[in-house]
KOLKE-468621 format. One record per residue: residue number from 1; residue in three letters; x, y, z of N, C-alpha, C in turn. Coordinates in nm, 4 decimals, decimal comma. Last residue first. Layout:
BEGIN
{NUM; "ALA"; {X; Y; Z}; {X; Y; Z}; {X; Y; Z}}
...
END
This chain:
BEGIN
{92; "UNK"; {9,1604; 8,9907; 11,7519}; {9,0312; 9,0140; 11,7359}; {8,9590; 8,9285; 11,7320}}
{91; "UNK"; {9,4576; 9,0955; 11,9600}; {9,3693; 8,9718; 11,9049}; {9,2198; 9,0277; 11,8862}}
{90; "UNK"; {9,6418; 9,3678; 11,9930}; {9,5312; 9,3054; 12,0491}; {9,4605; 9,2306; 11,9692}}
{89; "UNK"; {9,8301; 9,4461; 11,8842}; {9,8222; 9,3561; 11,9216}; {9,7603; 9,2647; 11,9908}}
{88; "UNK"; {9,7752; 9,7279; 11,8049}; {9,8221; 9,7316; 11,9937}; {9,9119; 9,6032; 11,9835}}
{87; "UNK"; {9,6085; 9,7110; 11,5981}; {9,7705; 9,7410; 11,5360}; {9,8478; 9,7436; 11,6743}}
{86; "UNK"; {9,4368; 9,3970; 11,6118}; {9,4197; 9,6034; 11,6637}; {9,5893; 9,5778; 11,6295}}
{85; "UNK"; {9,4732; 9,0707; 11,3936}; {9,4786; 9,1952; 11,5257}; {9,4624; 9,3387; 11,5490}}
{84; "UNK"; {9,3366; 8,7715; 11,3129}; {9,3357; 8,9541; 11,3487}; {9,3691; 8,9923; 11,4173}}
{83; "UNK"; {9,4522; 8,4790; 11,1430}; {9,4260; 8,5978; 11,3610}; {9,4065; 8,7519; 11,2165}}
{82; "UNK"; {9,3619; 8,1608; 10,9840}; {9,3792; 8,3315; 10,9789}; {9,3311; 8,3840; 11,1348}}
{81; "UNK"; {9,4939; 7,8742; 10,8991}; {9,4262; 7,9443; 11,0359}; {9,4464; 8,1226; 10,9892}}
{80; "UNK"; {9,6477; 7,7522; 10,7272}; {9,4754; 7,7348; 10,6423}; {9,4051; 7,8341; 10,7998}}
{79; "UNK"; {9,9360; 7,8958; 10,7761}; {9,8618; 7,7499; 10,7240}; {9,6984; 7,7889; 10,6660}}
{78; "UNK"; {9,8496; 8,1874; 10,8800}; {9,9338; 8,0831; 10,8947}; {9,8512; 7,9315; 10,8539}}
{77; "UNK"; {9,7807; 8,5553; 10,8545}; {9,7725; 8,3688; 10,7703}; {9,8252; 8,2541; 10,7945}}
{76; "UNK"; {9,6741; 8,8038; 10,9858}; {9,7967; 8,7223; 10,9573}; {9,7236; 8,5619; 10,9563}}
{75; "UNK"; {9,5507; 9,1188; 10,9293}; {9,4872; 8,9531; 10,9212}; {9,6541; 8,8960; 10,8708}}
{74; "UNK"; {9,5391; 9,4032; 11,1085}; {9,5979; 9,3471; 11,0820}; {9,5721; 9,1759; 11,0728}}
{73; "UNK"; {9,3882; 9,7445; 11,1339}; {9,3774; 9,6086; 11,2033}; {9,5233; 9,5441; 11,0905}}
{72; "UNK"; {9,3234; 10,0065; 11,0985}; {9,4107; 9,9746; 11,1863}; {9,4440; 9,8297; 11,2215}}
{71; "UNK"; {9,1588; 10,1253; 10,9534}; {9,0965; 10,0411; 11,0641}; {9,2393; 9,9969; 11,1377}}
{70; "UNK"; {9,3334; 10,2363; 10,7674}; {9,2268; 10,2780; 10,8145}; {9,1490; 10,2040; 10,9457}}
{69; "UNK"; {9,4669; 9,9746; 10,6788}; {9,5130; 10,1251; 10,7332}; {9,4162; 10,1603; 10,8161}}
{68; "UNK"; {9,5008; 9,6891; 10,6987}; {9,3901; 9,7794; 10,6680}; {9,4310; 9,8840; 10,7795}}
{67; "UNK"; {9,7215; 9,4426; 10,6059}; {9,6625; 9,5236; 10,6819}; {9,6190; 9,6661; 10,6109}}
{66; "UNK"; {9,7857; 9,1155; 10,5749}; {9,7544; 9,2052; 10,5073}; {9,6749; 9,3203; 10,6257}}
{65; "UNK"; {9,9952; 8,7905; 10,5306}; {9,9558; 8,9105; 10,5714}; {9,8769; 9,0338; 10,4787}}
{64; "UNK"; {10,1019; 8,4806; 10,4888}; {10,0455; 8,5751; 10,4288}; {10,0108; 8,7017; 10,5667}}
{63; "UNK"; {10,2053; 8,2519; 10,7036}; {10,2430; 8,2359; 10,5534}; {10,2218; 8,3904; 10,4428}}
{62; "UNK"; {10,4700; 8,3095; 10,9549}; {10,3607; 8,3355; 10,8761}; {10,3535; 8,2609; 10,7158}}
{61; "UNK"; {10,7472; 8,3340; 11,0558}; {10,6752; 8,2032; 11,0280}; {10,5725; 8,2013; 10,9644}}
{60; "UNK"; {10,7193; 8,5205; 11,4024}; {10,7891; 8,4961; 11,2193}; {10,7344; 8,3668; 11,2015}}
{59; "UNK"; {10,4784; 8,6702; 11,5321}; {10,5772; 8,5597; 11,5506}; {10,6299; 8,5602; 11,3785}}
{58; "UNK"; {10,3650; 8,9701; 11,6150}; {10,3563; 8,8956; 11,5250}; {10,4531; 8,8130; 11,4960}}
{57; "UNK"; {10,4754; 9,1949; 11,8253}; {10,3839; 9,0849; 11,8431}; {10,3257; 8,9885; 11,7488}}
{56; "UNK"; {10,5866; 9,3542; 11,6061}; {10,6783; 9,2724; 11,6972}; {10,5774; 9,1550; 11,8088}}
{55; "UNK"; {10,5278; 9,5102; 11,3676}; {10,4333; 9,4507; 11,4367}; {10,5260; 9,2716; 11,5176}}
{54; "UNK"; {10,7375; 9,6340; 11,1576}; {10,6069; 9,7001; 11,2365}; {10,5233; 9,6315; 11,3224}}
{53; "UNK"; {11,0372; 9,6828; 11,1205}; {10,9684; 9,5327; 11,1568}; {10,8401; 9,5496; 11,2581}}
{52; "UNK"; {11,2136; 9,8193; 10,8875}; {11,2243; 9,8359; 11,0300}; {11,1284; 9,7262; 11,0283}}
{51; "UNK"; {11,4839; 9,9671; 10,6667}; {11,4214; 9,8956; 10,7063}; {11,3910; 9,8447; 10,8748}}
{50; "UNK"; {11,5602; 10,2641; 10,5236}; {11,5140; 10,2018; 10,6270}; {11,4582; 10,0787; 10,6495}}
{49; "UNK"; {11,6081; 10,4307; 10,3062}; {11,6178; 10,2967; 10,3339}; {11,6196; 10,2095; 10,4128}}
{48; "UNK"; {11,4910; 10,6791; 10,3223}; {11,5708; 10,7075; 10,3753}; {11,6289; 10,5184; 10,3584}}
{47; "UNK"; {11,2365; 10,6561; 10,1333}; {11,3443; 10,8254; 10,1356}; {11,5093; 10,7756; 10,2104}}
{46; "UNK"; {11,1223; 10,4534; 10,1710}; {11,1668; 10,4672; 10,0220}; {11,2568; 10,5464; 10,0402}}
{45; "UNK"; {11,1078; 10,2335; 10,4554}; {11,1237; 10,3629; 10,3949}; {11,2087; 10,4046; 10,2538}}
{44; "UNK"; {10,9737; 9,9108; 10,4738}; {11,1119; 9,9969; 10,3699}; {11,0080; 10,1483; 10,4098}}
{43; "UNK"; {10,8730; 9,7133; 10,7423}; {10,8439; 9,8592; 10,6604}; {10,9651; 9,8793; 10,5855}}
{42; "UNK"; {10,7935; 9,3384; 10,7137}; {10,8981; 9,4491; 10,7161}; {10,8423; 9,6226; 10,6524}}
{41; "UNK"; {10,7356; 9,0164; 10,8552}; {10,6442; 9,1277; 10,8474}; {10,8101; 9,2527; 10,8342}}
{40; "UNK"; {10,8579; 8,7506; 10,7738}; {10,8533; 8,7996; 10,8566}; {10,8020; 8,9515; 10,7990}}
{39; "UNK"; {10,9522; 8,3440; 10,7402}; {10,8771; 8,4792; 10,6923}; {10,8728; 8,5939; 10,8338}}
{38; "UNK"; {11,2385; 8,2320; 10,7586}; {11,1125; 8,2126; 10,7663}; {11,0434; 8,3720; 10,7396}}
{37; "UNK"; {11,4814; 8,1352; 10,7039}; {11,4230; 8,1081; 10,5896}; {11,2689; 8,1284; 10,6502}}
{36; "UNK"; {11,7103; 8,2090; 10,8655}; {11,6662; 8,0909; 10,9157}; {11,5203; 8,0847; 10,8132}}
{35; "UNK"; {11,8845; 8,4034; 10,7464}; {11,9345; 8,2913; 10,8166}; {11,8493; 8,1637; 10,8502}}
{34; "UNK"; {11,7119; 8,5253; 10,5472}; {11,8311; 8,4166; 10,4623}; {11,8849; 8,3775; 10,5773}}
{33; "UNK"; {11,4129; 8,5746; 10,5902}; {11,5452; 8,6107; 10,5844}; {11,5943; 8,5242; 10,6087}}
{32; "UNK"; {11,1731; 8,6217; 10,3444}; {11,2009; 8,5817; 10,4391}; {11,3229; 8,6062; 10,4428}}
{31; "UNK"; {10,8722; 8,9171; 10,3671}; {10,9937; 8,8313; 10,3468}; {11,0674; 8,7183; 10,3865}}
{30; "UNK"; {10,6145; 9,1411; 10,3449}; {10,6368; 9,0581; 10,3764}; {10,7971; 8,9777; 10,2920}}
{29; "UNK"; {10,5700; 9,4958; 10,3410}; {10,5657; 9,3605; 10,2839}; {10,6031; 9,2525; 10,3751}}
{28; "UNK"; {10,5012; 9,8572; 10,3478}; {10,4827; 9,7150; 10,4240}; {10,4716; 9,5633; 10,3071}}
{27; "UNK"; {10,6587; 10,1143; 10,2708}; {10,6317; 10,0301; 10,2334}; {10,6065; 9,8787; 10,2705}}
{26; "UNK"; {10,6681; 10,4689; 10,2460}; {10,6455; 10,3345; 10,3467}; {10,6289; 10,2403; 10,2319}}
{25; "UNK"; {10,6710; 10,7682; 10,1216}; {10,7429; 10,6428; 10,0763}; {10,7751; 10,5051; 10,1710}}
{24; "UNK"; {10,3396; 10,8980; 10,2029}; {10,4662; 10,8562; 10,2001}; {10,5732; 10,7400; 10,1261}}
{23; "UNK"; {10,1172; 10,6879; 10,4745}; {10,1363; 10,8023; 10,3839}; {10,2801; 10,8071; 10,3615}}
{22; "UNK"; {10,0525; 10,3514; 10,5213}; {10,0379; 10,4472; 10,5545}; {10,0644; 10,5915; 10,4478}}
{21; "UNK"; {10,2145; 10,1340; 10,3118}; {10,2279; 10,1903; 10,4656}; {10,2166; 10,2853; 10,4782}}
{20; "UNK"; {10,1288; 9,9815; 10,0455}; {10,1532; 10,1004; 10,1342}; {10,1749; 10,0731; 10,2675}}
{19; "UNK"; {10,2535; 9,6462; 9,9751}; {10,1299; 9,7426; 10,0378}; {10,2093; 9,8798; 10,0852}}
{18; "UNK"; {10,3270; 9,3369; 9,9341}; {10,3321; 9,4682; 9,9210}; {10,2303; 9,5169; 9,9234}}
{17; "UNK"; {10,3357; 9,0342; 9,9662}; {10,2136; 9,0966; 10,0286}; {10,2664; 9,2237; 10,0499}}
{16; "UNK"; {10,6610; 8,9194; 9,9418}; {10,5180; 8,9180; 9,8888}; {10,4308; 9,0050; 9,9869}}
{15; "UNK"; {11,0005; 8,8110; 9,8317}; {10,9269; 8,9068; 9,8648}; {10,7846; 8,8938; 9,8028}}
{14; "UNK"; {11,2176; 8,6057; 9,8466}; {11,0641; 8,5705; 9,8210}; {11,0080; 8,6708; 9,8804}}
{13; "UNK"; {11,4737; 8,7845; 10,0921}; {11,4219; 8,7066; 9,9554}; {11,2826; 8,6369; 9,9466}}
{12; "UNK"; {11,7082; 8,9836; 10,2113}; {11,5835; 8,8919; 10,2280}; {11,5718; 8,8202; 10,0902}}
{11; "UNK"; {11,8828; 9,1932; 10,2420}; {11,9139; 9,0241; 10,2587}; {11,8329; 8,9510; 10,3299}}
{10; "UNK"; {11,8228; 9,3799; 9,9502}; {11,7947; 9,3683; 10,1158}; {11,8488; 9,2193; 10,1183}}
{9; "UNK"; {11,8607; 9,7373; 9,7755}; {11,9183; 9,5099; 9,7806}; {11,9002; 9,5062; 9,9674}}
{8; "UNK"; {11,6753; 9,9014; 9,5682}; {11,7240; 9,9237; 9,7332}; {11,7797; 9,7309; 9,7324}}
{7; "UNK"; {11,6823; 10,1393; 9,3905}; {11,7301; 10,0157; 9,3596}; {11,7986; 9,9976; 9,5034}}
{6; "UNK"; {11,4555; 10,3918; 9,2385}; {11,5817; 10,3744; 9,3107}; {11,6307; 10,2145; 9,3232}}
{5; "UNK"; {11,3849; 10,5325; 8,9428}; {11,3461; 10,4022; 9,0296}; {11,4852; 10,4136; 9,1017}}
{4; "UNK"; {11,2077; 10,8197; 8,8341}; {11,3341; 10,7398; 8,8767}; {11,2899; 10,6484; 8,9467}}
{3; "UNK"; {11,0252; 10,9436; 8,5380}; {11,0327; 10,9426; 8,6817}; {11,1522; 10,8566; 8,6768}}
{2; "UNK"; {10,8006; 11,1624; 8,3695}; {10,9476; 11,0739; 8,3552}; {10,9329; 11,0333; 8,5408}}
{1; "UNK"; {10,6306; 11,2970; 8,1012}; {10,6110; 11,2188; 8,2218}; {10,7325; 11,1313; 8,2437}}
END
């Protein structure tokens, strides 16, 4: 049983709330980026190193995130207030 770790450097930092994305080498987390230190929702593609920013109706600044594939929804955390949203952006 062997395997490889690839070794991807992003110019983020305090990486949290890893999770699949979906099927595949996706990978939804959370970060913040080193210009203005606030948090922000990110997909890594493992295959290709992609980084892309799945839910553009979601303001930066968050404290936590977490989304449910299957339902499609999405619970973002700010301070002690938790939103839901439909993956549209539609508020629940």
């Amino acid at each position: 049983m062997g395997g490889i770790i690839y070794r991807t450097v992003l110019d983020l930092y305090d990486p949290q709330d890893l999770q699949w994305w979906g099927e595949g080498n996706l990978l939804l987390f959370s970060a913040k980026d080193k210009p203005n230190g606030l948090r922000k929702a990110y997909v890594l593609d493992g295959a290709t190193k992609e980084l892309s920013s799945p839910f553009p109706f979601v303001k930066e600044g968050f404290t936590q995130i977490s989304y449910a594939h299957k339902s499609k929804e999405l619970a973002v955390l700010r301070d002690k207030e938790l939103t839901v949203y439909s993956d549209s952006g539609k508020e629940l």
